[in-house]
Structures are given as C-alpha cells and as structure tokens.
N, C-alpha and C positions, 0 to 999 in steps of 0.2 A: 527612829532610824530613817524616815522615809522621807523625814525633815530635811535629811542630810545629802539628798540626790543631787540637787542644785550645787551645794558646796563643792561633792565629786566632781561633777560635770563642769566646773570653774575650774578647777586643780588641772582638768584631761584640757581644758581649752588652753590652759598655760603651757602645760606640757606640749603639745600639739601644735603652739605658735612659735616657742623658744628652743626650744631643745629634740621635736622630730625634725631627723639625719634627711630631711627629702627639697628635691629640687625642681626646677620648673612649674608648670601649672598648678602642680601637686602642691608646691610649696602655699598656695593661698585656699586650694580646694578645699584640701584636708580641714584646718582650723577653719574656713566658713560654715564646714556641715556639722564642726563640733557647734558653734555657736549658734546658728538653725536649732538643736536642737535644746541646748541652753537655755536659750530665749522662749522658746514652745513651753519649756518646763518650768521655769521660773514664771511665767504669763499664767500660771497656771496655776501655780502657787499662791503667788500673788494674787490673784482673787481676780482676773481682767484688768480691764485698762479704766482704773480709775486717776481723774486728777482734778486741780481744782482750775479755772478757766483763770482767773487770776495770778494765780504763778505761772500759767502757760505765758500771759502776756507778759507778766515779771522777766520770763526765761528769753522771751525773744526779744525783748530790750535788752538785755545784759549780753546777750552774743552779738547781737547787730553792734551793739557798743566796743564790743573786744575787738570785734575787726575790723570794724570800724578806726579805731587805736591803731593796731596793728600796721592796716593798710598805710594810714598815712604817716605813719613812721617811715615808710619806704620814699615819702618825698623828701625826706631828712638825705636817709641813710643811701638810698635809693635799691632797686629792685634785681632780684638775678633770679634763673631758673630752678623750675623746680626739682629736685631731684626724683621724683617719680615720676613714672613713664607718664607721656605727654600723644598715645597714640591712642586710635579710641578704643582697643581692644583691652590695653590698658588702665584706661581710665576707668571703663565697666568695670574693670576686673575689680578694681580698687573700689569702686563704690560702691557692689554686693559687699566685699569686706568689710568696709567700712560700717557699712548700713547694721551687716547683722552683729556685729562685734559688739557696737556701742546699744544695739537693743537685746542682746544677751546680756554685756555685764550688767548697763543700769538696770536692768528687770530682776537680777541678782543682788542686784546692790538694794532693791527696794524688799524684795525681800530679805534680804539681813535685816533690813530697817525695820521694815514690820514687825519681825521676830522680837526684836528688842527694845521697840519704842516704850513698852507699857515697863519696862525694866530699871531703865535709866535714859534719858532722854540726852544727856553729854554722851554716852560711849555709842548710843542709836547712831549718833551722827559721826564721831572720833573711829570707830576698830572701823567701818565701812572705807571713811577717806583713805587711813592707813592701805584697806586692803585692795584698792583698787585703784588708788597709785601704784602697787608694788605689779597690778599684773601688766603695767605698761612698762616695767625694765626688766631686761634679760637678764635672767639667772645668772649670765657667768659678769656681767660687770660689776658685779659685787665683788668678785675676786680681784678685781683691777684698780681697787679705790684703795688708796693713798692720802698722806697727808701732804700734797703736790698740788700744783699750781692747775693740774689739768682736772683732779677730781674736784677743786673747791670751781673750776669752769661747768663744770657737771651739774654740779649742785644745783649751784646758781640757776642754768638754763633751763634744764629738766626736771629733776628732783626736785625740788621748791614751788613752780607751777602748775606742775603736776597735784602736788600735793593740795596745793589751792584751789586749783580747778576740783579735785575729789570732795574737799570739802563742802566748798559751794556746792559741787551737784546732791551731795548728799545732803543736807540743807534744804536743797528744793524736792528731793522726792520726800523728807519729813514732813515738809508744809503740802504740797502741794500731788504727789504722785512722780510716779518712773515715768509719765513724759515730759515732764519739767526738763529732765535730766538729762532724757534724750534729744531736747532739742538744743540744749546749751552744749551738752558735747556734743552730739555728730555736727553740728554748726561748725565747732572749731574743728573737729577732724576732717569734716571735709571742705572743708577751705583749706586744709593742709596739702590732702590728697590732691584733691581736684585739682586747683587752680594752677595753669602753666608758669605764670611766675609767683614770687615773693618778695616778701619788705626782708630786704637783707642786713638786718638791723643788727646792730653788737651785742655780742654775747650779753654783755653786762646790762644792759637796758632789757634785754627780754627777759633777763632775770628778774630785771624789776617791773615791769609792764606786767608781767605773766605771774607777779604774787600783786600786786597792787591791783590789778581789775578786776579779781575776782571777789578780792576784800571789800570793796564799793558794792561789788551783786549782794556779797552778803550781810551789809550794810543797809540796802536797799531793802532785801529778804525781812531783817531782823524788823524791820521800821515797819513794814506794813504787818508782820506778826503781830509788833504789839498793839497796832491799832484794832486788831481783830476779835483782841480780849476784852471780855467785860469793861465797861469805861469807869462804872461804881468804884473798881477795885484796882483797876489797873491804872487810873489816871499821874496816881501818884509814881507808883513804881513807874510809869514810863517817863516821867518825867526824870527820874533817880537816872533813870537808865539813860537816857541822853543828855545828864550833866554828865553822867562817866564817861560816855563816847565822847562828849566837848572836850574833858579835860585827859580825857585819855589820848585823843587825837594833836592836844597842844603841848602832852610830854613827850609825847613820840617824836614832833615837829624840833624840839628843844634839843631833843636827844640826838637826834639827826644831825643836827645843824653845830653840835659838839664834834660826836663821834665822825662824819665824813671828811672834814678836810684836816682832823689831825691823824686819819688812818686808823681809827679804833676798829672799824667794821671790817678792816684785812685791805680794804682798797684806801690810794689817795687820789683824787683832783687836783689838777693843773690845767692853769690857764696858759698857751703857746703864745709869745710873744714874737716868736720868730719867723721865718719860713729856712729853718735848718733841718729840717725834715721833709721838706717839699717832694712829691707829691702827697704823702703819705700822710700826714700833718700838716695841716694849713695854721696861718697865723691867726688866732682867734678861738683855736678846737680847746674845747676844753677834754683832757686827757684825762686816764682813768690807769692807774699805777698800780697793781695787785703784787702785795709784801710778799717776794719770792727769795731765799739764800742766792749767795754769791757762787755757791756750788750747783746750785739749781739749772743756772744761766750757761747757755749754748750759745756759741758764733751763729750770730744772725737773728738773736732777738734782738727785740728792741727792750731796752730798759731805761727807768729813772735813776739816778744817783744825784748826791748831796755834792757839791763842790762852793767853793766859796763866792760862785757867783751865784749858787740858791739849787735848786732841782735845774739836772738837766736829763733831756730825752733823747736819745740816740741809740744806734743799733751797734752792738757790738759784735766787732770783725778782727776779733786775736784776741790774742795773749801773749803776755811780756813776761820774763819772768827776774824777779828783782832782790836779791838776796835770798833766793828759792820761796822767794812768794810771789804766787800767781795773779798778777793784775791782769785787766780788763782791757784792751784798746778798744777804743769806740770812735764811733764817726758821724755825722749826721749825712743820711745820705745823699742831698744836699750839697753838700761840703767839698773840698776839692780834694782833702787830707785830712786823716784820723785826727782827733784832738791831741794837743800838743802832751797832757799828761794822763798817764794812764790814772786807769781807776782804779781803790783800794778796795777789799771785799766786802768790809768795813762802811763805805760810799754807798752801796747799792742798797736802795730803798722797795727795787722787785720792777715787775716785769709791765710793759703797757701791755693792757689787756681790750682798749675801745676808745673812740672819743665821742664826741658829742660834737657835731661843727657847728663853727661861728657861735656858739651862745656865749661865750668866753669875750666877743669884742667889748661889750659893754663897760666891762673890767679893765680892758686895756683902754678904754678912753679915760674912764675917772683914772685911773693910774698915770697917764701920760698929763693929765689937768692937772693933778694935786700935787703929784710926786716926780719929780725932778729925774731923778735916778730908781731907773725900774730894776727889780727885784730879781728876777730870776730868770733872767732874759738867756734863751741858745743861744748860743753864736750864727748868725746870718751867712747865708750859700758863701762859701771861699774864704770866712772867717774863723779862723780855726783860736783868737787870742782870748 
C-alpha cells in the first residue's frame, strides 16, 4: 500500500491542475505545492538521483535538436507571440511551475519504471507513456472529441506528440535515469513557457515535427543501447535489428509516398499554381486539404473541390440553392467575383488545413518545361473563367 502514495499524489496533482474551481495566483500556487511534494516523494522512492552520464548527453542533444527544429521553422513560417505572460513576475511564476511539474511527474514516471522494469520491459516503457501524456489533457476535452475536422486538428498537434515526447522520455529514464527525462522535457517546456515569441508553424507540420523528432531521439536511444550489450552475443542481433530499421524505414518511405498525395492518410497535397488566393496562398505553397463533408463546411472556409479544371482552393462565401440542393459559392479572395459555377457537395475534397511556402515551385517549373497545359491551375486575381 505505501507503493501506492506517489500514484495518489499524481491523481491529487491532476485533480488540482484541471479540475480545482480557483483563480488568480492560487490558480498555479496550489498544483505547484502538490508537485513539490510529489517530486520529494517519488525522489524518495526512487532511490535518489541516479543516472547514466551518457544519456544525459544523449538527452541534451535530442532537445537542443528539437528546438533547434522547431525554431527554424519559424524562418519558414515565421514567428508571433507567445501566449503566456511575457512580464517577469510572470515568467517566475511559470518557471517555478514549470520546474517542479516536469520533476514531480518524471520522478513518478521513473518510478513506475522501476516498479516494472524486472516485469516486462515493452509495458516498463508503453502504461508510463500512456500515462503521462494523459496528465497533460484536461479531463473535460475528452467530452469534446468528435469525429470532425477539429478533433482529427487536436490529435495531430497535441495528442500524437505528446504521446511521442512520453515515450521517448520514458525510454531515457529506462536507459539511463529521471534526469534524462527531466532535461528533455523541461527543455521543451520551457522554451514553451519562457520564450517571448514562437515559430508559428502550421498545425499540420507540428504534427509532424512533433511525432518525427522524437522518433530519431529514440532511434538515436535504441542504437547506443544495443551497442552497450555484450558484443559476443549481441553482434548478430544488432545487426538483425538495423536491417529491420533499414527496411522498415524504406516501407514506411514507400508507404508515404503512396498514401499522401492520393489522401489515404485523411489529408491531400497541392501544388498552387496561381496567386488566386493571394495573400493567403502564394504561387508555389504547397497546400495541405484535410477530407472534411460538404455539410462540415462553413462560410468562410477555405476548401479544396474537384472541378474539371483539377482541384481548386478557395474560400467559400454562400450558398446557392438549386433544385433544393444546397451548393457551395466560392471565391478566391484574390478574385474580383465568386467563381462563375457553384460547387456540388459531391466536389468538395475537405477543408485547407496549412501550407508549406514556395517548396511547390520546383514542380511548377518541370510542369511548365514538360507540360504544355498545366493541370490544375486556380483561376488568376479577376479571372473568374
């Protein structure tokens, strides 16, 4: 039973972040001194602060790496402020919270680890990830998830990298100790916290930034593990083991390069040929389409549809209604007048959800070299034919 205080003391730290009714100062006091003492008791548990100096260095390459990433996606995307406070009373305030949050859970998360390494060493590392992703979302957005265009946005940005960030840390306190863990997450937490601005990057790329860098940490993790093993014994199997990352790395590649641009993975790609979107789209973005119903669609998204000139991207601003079926008008904002024919429900391929600039021109030059008549070209500012 006395195993079990830490596990409490995580439950009251949840309870205490998401769901205590209190406001002002209190709102960050309260859950810091739950995790104060969290962190004291799990430290404690845990046997002290043991780790291995090698994944420490492992740990701060793979965070200097992520944000590293991160940051210079903001000279893509470019940079806006942060939404926490930006005063120094503020910023303290945030980075006591910060500090002890991320050395109460991993200290809890190490010991769950502990508890269960000698057990099964897949579930040491799987129930911990699970369980500490879930204590970074609030209990009631669980009620709020749908099968919509905004929870599969959800997923993607938070849910999925969260989940990857848990498992890599859990990973490094296996191998290496709870400050592995602590330095790769509070790294990324407080670069969240802290820093006045951010890389204001699209949804859809930090979905994938934020599952793909941690995959590499653990990538990185797994490779120096197996060099660590017996070489007698191990030589062979690691050899087994990085033909299967080769070829498992070159089905995935395959599989990608199938599934993306026919929209198997929920989203499609497009290359802009136009500036009938201008400012909002430039000529050259390559566009990102997430498969949304015709019923889904509100005045004032922007959407993909099929028409016989290929995909087009524009915002729709009405409804027409045509033998009591409800079409689409749409416009490029751009443009002087809505497109000449409305859209069928039937047409819509779903919702733009981000682009990617200029890496699309490349496309458009062999297109305009090879191919006489381009494909799926918008209609140009005042061209509505």
């Amino acid at each position: 039973m006395r195993g079990l205080i830490p596990i409490a003391l995580l439950a009251l730290a949840y309870i205490t972040t998401y769901l205590l009714n209190i406001g002002g100062i209190f709102f960050y006091v309260i859950p810091t001194l739950v995790y104060v003492v969290l962190f004291f008791t799990s430290y404690k548990f845990v046997g002290g602060l043991k780790y291995s100096k090698d994944i420490v260095v492992l740990a701060l390459v793979i965070s200097t790496l992520h944000i590293s990433i991160f940051t210079s996606m903001g000279l893509v995307w470019g940079f806006g402020l942060s939404p926490y406070s930006r005063s120094l009373g503020g910023v303290v305030t945030n980075v006591l919270y910060v500090i002890f949050q991320v050395l109460a859970l991993e200290f809890t998360r190490a010991y769950i680890i502990k508890s269960m390494r000698y057990r099964s060493e897949f579930l040491s590392i799987l129930i911990p990830s699970i369980v500490f992703t879930l204590t970074y979302i609030p209990p009631l957005k669980f009620t709020t998830l749908a099968l919509d265009f905004e929870t599969l946005r959800w997923a993607s940005t938070i849910l999925l990298p969260l989940l990857a960030r848990s498992a890599l840390a859990s990973y490094m306190v296996y191998l290496g100790g709870p400050l592995t863990s602590v330095i790769y997450v509070g790294s990324m937490d407080l670069y969240k916290w802290v820093m006045p601005i951010l890389p204001n990057i699209e949804w859809f790329m930090q979905g994938v930034l934020g599952a793909v860098i941690p995959l590499i940490g653990y990538i990185i993790l797994a490779s120096y593990h197996l060099k660590q093993r017996a070489p007698t014994k191990i030589r062979r199997y690691s050899r087994d083991v990085k033909s299967l990352i080769r070829s498992s790395i070159i089905v995935f590649l395959i599989s990608l390069s199938i599934m993306v641009p026919t929209g198997l993975l929920g989203f499609k790609p497009a290359v802009v040929v136009s500036g009938s979107m201008q400012p909002l789209i430039e000529v050259g973005d390559v566009v990102f389409i997430v498969q949304a119903r015709a019923d889904d669609v509100r005045i004032g998204d922007v959407i993909g549809y099929v028409s016989a000139r290929g995909l087009i991207v524009h915002r729709v601003v009405g409804y027409e209604y045509i033998n009591n079926k409800k079409f689409l008008v749409t416009k490029g904002d751009a443009n002087n007048a809505p497109d000449a024919v409305p859209v069928h429900p039937m047409q819509v391929v779903g919702k733009y959800a981000g682009k990617i600039p200029k890496v699309g021109m490349i496309v458009i030059y062999i297109r305009n070299f090879l191919i006489p008549h381009q494909l799926f070209l918008t209609p140009k500012p005042g061209n509505n034919s």
